[in-house]
DORO-199991 format. One record per residue (C-alpha): y, x, z negated; residue in one letter. Coordinates in steps of 0.05 Angstrom, whole numbers, padded with zeros to 5 digits, always signed. Each point is the difference from the previous one (the first is absolute). Layout:
YXZA...
***
This chain:
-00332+00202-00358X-00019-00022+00079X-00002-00050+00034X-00063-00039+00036X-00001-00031+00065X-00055-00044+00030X+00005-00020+00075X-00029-00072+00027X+00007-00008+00073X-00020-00069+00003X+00044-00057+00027X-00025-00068+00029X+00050+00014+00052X+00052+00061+00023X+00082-00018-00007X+00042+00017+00071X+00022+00066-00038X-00051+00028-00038X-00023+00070+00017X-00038+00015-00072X-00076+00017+00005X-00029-00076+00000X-00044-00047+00033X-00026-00071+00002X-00077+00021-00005X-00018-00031-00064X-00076+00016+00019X+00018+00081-00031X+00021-00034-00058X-00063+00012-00044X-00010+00072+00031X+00073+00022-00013X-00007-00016-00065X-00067+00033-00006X+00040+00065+00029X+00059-00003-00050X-00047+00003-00055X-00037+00059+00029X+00070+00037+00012X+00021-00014-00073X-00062+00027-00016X+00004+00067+00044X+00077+00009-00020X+00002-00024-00075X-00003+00085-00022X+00079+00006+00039X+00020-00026-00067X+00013+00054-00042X-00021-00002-00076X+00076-00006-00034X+00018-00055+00055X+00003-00070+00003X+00001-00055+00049X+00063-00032-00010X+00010-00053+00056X-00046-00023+00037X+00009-00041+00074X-00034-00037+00039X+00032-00010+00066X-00019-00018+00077X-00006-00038+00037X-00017-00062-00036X-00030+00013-00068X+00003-00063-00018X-00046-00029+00059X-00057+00035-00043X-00052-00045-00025X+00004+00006-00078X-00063+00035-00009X+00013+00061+00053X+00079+00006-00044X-00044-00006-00068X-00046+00057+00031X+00066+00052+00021X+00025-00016-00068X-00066+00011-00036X+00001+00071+00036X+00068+00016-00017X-00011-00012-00081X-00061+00039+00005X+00020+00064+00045X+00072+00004-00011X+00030-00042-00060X-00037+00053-00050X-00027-00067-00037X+00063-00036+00002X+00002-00070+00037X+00046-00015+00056X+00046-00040-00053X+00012+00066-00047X+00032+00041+00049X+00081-00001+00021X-00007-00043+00059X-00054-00026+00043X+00034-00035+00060X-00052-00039+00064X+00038-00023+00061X-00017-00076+00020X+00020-00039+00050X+00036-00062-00029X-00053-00057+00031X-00062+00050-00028X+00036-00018-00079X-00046-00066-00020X+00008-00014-00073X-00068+00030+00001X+00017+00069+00028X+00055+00000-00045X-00050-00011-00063X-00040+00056+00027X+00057+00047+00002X+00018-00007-00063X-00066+00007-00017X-00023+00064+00033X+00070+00036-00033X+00049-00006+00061X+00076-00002-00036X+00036+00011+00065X-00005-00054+00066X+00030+00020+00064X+00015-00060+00046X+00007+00010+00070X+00058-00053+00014X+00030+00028+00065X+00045-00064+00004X+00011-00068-00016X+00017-00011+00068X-00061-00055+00026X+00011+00019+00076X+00006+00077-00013X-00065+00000-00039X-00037-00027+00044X+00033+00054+00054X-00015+00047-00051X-00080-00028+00001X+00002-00009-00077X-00050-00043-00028X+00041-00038-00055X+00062-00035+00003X+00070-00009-00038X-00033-00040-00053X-00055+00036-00010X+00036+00055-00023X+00035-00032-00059X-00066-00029-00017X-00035+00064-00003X+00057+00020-00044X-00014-00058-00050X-00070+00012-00007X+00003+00073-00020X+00046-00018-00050X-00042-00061-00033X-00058+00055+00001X+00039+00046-00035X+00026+00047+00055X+00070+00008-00008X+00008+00076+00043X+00010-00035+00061X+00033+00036+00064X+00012-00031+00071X+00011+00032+00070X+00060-00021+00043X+00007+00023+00076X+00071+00000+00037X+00024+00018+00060X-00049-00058+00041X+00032-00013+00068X+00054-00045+00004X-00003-00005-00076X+00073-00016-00018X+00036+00024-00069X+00002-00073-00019X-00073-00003+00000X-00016+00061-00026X+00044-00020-00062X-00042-00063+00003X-00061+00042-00016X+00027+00036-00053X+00020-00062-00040X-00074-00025+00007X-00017+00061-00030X+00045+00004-00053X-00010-00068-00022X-00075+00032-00014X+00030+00048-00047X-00057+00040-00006X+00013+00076-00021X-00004+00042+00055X+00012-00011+00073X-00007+00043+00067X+00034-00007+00063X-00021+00036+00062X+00039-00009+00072X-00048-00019+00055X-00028+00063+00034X-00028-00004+00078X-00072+00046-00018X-00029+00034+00060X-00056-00042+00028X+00010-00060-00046X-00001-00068+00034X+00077-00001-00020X+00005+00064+00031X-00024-00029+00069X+00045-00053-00003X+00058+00045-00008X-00028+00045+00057X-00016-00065+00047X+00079-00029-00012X-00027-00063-00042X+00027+00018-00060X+00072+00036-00011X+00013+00042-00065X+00068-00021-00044X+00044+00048+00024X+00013+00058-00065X+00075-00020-00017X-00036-00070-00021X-00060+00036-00031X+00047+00030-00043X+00038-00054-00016X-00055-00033-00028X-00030+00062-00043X+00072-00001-00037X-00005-00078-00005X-00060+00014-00034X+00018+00049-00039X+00068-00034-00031X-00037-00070-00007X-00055+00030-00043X+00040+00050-00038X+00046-00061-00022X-00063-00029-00015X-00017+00049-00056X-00046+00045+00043X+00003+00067-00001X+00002+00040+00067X-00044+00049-00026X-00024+00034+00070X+00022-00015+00069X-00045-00059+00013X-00013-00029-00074X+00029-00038-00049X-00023-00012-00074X+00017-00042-00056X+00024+00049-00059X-00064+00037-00028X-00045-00038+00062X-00003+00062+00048X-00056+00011+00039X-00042+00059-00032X-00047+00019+00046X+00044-00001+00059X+00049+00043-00047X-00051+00059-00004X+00011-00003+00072X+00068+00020-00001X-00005+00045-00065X-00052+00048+00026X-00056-00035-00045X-00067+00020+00021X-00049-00052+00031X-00067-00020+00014X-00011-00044+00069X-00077-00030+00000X-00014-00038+00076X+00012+00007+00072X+00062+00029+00017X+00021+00015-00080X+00044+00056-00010X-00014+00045-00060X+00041+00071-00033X+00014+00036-00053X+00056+00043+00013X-00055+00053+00034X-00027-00025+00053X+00006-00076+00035X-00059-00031+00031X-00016-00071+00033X-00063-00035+00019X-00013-00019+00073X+00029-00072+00031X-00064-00010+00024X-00024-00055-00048X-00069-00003+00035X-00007+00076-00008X+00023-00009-00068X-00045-00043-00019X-00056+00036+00034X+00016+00077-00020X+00021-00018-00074X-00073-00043-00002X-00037+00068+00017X+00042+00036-00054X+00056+00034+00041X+00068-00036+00007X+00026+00022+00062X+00072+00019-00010X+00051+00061+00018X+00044+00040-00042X+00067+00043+00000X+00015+00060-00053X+00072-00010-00034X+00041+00063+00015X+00066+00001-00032X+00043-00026+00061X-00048-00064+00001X+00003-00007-00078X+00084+00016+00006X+00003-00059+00063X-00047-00049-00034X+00048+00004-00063X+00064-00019+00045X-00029-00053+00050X-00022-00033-00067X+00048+00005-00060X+00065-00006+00038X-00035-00077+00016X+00010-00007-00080X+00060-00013-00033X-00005+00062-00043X-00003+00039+00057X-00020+00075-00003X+00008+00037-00061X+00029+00065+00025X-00028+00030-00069X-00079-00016+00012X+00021+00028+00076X+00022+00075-00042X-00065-00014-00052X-00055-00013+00057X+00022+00035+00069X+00034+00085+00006X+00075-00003-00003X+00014-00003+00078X-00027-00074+00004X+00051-00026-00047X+00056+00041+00029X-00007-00009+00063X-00008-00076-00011X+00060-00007-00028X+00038+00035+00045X-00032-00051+00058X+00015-00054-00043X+00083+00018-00001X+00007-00035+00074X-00037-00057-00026X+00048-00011-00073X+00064+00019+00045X-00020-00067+00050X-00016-00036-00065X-00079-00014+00008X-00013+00046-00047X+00016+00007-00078X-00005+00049-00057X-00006-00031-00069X-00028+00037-00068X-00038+00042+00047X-00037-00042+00041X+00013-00013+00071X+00001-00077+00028X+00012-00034+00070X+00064-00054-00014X+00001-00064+00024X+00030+00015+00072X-00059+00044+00015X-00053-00046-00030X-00019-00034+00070X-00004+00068+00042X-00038+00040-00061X-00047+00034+00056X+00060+00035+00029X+00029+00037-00064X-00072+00013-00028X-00017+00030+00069X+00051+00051-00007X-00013+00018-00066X-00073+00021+00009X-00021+00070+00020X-00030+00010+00071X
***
């Protein structure tokens, strides 16, 4: 089963941090469109006859700044190229980002409509004055409101973003935030800690002295805030940056972290299948120009068995399960799991790492600084 993801660069305007493949020229709407159907076209044979589209995703960007008709044309292409017959509503999980001003009761009617069973909200914070830092479009109360009308149109899959770690952001308000989002209780919730992106506008501001970054100590405070408040809550921390109801875990981002195979369909889409990995170009005018004329522009990398060995650690040890040390021996020549586990002693002796029923796990003291322990686990 795999996974399906469908990029949409299109925003009405760019947040201080983003650094994903977007832009604000609604004018390449049509077009882009026009190109995704030609690339689901060229690419529909990757799917092999015994496999099945599982999830599918459509991310950005701003899907949801779509007019109805362009969505109803990407989802029309997906039923007939890659759903094998099924509509978008058969399948395990169908998810569209949407910014929480885009959700009218109208575009929540369509959703349902078209097959969507998942929403992802992109909340940010309830925080008026650091939304408007942030250059988000909606406000605090547009967020609940978005929540309300998916549910009354029969989307109850709901998941929000949260950001943390904003300058001068104290623990007080950060708790703030998370009792906004709680009081939602929708079923799934992410939480990501503000990151200064090379040659974003937040970037520059860092760069110029306008803008000061919460020093880590507080960063972390917060992440283990978050992490105690939700888990109290009912969640469960089910990877390092995401937090489900019971049973209400994100599928498609799981075949992430389970070495799933995928499909990525747009500019800048990542696609693999344990073989080789491959990604289309940034470029979203020579996207749209290149795929038009029948030849996506895009580059690819082979899958050796170091890369397939380092992809498995930088992306199960985010889960909970961890790394089964048993699929390690099943899927990889003796040496890998060996010699992991004799890197990993330093790590269980300092207590970041443990060693339950054969699978290997970050604890919760290693949680924040992840990229360290996973950096000395992979091979170079």
């Amino acid at each position: 089963m795999s996974g399906l993801y469908v990029h949409i660069p299109f925003c009405q305007s760019r947040c201080v941090y983003c650094a994903f493949c977007s832009c604000t020229k609604a004018e390449w709407q049509d077009d882009y469109v026009r190109a995704l159907n030609k690339e689901m076209e060229m690419r529909a044979h990757e799917l092999v006859a015994d496999d099945d589209i599982a999830t599918v995703y459509l991310g950005g960007g701003t899907p949801s700044v779509l007019p109805t008709p362009l969505t109803g044309n990407i989802i029309d292409g997906l039923e007939h190229h890659f759903l094998n017959g099924r509509r978008l509503c058969e399948i395990e999980e169908s998810t569209i980002e949407c910014n929480p001003d885009d959700v009218t009761p109208q575009l929540a009617a369509a959703l349902q409509r078209w097959g969507f069973n998942r929403v992802s909200l992109g909340v940010q914070t309830f925080d008026e004055q650091r939304l408007r830092w942030l250059r988000r479009r909606h406000d605090a109360l547009q967020a609940g409101e978005a929540v309300r009308r998916l549910r009354e149109a029969g989307i109850d899959n709901i998941s929000i973003d949260l950001m943390y770690g904003f300058p001068q952001q104290t623990t007080t308000q950060w708790q703030h935030d998370i009792e906004q989002a709680l009081a939602l209780r929708v079923p799934h919730l992410s939480a990501y800690c503000l990151s200064y992106e090379e040659d974003t506008p937040l970037w520059q501001q860092w760069q110029s002295g306008k803008v000061r970054p919460l020093d880590e100590e507080q960063c972390r405070e917060q992440y283990y805030l978050l992490v105690d408040c939700l888990t109290a809550a009912g969640y469960e921390h089910y990877e390092i940056s995401n937090f489900a109801l019971p049973g209400q875990r994100a599928r498609h981002n799981s075949s992430y972290w389970h070495d799933v195979p995928y499909i990525g369909l747009g500019a800048t889409a990542h696609s693999y299948n344990h073989i080789t990995r491959r990604w289309n170009t940034g470029n979203i005018g020579r996207y749209i120009s290149q795929t038009l004329q029948g030849n996506t522009p895009y580059e690819q990398e082979s899958i050796d068995t170091d890369t397939h060995f380092n992809d498995l650690i930088a992306t199960t040890l985010r889960t909970r399960e961890g790394l089964s040390t048993a699929h390690l021996r099943q899927v990889f020549p003796p040496k890998y799991a060996d010699e992991l586990l004799q890197e990993a002693q330093r790590w269980l002796k300092r207590g970041w790492l443990q060693l339950d029923n054969g699978h290997l796990h970050l604890t919760r003291q290693a949680l924040f600084v992840s990229d360290t322990v996973m950096s000395a686990l992979i091979r170079v």
